[in-house]
C-alpha positions as CSV (number, residue, x, y, z in Angstrom):
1,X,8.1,-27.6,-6.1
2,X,10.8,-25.2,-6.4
3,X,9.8,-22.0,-8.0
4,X,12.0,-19.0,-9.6
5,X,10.2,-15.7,-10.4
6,X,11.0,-13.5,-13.3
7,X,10.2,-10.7,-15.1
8,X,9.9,-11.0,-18.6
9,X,9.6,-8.4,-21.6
10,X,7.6,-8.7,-24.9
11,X,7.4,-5.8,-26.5
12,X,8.1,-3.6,-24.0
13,X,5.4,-4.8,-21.8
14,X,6.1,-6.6,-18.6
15,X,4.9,-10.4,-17.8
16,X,5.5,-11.8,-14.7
17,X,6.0,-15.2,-14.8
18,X,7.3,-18.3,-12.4
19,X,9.8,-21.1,-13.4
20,X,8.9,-24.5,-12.0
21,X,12.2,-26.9,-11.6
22,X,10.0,-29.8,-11.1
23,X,7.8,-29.9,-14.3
24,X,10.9,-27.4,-16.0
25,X,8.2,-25.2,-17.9
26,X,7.1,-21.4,-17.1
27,X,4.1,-20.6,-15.6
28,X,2.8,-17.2,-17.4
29,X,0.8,-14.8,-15.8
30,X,-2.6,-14.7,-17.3
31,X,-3.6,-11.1,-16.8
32,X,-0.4,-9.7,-17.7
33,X,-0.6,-11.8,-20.9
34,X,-3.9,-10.8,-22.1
35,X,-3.2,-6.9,-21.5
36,X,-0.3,-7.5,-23.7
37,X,-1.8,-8.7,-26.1
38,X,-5.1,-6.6,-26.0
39,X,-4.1,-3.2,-24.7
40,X,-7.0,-3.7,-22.5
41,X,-7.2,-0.8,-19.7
42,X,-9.2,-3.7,-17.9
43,X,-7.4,-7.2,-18.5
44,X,-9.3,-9.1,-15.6
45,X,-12.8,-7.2,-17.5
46,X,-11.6,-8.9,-20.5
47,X,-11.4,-12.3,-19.5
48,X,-14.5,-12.8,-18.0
49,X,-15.9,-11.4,-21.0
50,X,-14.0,-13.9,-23.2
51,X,-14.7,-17.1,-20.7
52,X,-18.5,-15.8,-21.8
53,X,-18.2,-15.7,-25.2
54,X,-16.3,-19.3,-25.3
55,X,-17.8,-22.0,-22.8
56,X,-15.9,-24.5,-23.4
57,X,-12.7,-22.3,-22.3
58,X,-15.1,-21.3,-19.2
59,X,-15.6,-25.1,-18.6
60,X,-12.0,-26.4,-18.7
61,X,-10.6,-22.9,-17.2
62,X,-9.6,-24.5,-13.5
63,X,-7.5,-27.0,-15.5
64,X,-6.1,-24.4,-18.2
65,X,-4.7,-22.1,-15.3
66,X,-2.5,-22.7,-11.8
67,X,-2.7,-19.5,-8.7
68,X,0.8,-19.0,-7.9
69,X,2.0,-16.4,-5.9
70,X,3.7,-13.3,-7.5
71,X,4.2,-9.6,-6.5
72,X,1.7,-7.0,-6.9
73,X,1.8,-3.4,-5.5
74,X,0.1,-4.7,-2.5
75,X,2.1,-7.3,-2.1
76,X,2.5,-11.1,-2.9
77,X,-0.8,-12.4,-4.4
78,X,-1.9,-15.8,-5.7
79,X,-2.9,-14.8,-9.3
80,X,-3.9,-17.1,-12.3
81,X,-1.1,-18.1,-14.2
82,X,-0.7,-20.8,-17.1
83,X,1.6,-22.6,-18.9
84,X,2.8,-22.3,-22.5
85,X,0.3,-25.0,-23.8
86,X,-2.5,-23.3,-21.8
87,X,-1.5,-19.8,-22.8
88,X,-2.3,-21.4,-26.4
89,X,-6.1,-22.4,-25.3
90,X,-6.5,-19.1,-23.8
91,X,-4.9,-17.3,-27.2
92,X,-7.0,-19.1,-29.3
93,X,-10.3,-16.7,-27.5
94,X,-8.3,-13.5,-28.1
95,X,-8.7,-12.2,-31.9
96,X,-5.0,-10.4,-31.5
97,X,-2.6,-9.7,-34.5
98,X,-0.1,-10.1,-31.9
99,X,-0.9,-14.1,-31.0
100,X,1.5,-15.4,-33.4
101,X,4.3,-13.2,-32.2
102,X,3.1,-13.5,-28.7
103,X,3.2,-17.7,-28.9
104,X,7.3,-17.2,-31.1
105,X,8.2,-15.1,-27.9
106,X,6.8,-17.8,-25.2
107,X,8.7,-20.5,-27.3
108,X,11.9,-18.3,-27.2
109,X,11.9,-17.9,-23.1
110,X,11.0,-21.5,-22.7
111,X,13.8,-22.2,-24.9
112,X,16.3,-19.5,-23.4
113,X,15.2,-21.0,-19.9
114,X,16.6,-24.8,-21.0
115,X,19.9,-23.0,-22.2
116,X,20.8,-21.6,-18.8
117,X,20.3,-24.4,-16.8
118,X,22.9,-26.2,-19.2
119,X,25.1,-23.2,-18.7
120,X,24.9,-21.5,-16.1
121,X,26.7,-18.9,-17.1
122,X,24.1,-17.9,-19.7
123,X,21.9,-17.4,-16.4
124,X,24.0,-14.7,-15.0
125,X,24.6,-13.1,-17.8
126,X,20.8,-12.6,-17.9
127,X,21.0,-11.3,-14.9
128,X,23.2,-8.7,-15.9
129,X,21.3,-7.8,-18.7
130,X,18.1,-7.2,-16.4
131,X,20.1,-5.0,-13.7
132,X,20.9,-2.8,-16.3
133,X,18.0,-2.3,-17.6
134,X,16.6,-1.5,-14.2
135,X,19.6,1.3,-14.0
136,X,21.7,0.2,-11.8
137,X,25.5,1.0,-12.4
138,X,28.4,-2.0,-13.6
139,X,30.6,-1.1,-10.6
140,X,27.2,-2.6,-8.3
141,X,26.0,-5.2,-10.8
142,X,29.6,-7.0,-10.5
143,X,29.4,-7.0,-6.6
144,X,25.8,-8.4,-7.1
145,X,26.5,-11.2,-9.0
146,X,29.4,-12.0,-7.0
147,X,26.9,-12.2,-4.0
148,X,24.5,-14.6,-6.4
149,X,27.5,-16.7,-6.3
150,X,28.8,-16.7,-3.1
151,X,25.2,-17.1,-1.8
152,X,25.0,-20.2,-3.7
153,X,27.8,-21.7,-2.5
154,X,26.5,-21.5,0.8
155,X,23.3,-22.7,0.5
156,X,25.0,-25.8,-1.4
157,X,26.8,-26.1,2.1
158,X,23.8,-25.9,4.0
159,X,22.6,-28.5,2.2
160,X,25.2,-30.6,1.9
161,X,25.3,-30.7,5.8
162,X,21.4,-31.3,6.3
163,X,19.6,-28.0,7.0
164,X,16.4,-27.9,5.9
165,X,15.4,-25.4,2.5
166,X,12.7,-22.7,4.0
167,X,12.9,-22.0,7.3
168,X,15.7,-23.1,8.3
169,X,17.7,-21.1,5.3
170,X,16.0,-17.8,6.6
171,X,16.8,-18.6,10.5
172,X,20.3,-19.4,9.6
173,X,20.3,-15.9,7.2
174,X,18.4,-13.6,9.9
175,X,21.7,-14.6,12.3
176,X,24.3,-13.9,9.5
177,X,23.1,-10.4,8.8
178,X,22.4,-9.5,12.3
179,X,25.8,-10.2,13.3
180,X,27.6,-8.2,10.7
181,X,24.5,-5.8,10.6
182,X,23.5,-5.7,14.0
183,X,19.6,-5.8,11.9
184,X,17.4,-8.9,11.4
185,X,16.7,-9.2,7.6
186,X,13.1,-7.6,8.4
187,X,15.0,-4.8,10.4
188,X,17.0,-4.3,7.9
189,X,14.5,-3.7,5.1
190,X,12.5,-1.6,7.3
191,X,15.3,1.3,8.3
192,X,15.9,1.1,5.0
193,X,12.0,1.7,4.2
194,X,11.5,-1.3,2.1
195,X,8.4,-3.5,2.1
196,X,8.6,-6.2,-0.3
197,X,12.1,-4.9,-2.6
198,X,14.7,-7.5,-2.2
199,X,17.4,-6.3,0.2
200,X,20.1,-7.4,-1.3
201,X,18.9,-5.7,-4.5
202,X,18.6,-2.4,-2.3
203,X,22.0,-2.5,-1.0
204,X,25.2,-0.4,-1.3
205,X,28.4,-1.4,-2.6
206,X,29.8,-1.7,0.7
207,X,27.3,-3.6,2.1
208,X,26.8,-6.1,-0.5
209,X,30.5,-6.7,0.0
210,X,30.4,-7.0,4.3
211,X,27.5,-9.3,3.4
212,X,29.8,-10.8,0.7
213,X,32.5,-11.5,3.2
214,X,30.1,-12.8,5.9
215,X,28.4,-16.1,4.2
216,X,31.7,-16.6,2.4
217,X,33.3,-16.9,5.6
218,X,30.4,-18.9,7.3
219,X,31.0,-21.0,4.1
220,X,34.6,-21.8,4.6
221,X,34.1,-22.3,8.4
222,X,31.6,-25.2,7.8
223,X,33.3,-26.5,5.1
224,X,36.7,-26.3,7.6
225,X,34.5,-28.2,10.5
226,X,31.7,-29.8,8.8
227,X,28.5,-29.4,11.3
228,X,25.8,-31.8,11.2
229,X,22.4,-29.9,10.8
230,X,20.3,-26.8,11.4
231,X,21.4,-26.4,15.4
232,X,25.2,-27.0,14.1
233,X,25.1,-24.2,11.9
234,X,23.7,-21.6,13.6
235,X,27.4,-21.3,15.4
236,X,28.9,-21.3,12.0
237,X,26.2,-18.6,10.5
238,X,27.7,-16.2,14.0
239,X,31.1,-16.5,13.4
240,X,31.1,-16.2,9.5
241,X,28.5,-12.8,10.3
242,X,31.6,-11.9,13.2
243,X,34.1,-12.0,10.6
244,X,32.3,-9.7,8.3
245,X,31.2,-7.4,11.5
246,X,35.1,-6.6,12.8
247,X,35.5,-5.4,8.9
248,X,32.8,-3.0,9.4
249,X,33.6,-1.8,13.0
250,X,37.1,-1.2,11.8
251,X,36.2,0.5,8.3
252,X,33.7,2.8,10.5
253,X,36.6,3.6,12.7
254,X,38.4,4.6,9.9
255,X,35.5,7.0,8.1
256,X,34.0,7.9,11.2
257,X,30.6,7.1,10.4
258,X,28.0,3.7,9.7
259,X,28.5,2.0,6.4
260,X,25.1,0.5,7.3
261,X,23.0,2.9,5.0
262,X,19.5,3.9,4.3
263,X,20.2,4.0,0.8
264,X,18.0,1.8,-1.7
265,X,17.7,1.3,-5.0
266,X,15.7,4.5,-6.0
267,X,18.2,6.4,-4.1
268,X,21.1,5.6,-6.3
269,X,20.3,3.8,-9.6
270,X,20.9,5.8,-12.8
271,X,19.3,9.0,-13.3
272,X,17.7,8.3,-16.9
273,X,16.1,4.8,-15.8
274,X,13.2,6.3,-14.5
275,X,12.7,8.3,-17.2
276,X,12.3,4.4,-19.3
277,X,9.7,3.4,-16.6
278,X,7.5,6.2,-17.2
């Protein structure tokens, strides 16, 4: 099933959670909800304490909750997460005064969630909404969602002319960026000492634009030939990433230096969002 992870906010605390297009409903993070809900210094303490106290949650707890995959400091990890009506079993076992407004809040995402995928554009202006909150500046948030868009359009290509979702998607990537780049998307990530940050989130203006120019190009160059398939495509995903790499050789030329940077987001977002975080 496809799976989109978010961050979400209730009151101030952070829950990760993971939408599910299939079944269209948000899987919550268990821990995450309990710790807002407790203040618990030890959330994962807590609930094996509360399982004790209330056996029949204990009994029906491998049908209540789902491990999905979702980042941790170490890394992706398959953590217990639940869904809205499961979140309500597990609420029921926490004496909190803040269940009520917890369950009004879980309601109001679900809701928000439906919204976008009528409108779209109530999706992106999400996003824009979380970028700045993160810190970063409007000048890079408008070249960000511009690559959210342009990045869609070519995976509706890719699609469209029968490469494969997974693999295939991050092959077909891995050659774009190299050949504007001259990095691999791992490469890349690493001289910019990044582990497991999104790239494009950790990018400069200038190179979310290069990268910009190189899938829109690869998009208009299959949609101009029309390749059949995964093989096809990876001559398209060369030449759009050439396109994007003359830019760059000749903008270099120009400044005398690399526009590829080691720049990330810590390096450049605004100065008083870490003061937010802390």
């Amino acid at each position: 099933m496809t799976k989109k992870q978010a961050i979400q906010l209730f009151e101030e605390r952070k829950v990760r959670t993971v939408w599910d297009d299939k079944e269209e409903k948000w899987y919550f993070c268990v821990v995450d909800v309990v710790e807002a809900l407790t203040d618990s210094a030890n959330p994962t303490d807590y609930i094996k304490k509360m399982k004790k106290r209330d056996p029949e949650l204990a009994k029906g707890w491998g049908q209540i909750v789902t491990p999905l995959s979702l980042p941790t400091p170490g890394g992706k990890q398959r953590i217990n997460c639940a869904t809205q009506e499961g979140l309500f079993r597990i609420i029921l076992s926490i004496p909190s005064p803040k269940a009520e407004p917890f369950k009004q809040w879980m309601a109001q995402i679900a809701s928000q969630r439906i919204d976008q995928m009528q409108d779209p554009e109530l999706d992106i202006e999400q996003a824009i909404l979380d970028y700045k909150r993160l810190g970063y500046s409007d000048a890079w948030i408008n070249q960000r969602i511009k690559s959210i868009e342009v990045r869609k359009e070519l995976t509706d290509e890719w699609k469209r002319t029968g490469v494969q979702e997974g693999v295939e998607y991050a092959s077909l990537t891995d050659i774009i960026t190299r050949e504007w780049s001259g990095f691999t998307t791992k490469q890349y990530k690493h001289y910019k000492g990044l582990k497991k940050e999104n790239l494009r989130d950790n990018m400069t203006n200038l190179e979310i634009a290069l990268n910009i120019l190189a899938e829109a190009s690869a998009t208009e160059i299959s949609k101009d030939r029309n390749p059949k398939g995964y093989n096809a495509q990876t001559q398209v995903a060369k030449e759009g990433g050439s396109v994007a790499k003359a830019a760059r050789k000749q903008l270099e030329s120009k400044l005398g230096r690399s526009v590829i940077s080691k720049d990330k987001a810590s390096d450049y977002l605004l100065p008083d969002s870490a003061d937010k975080d802390n």
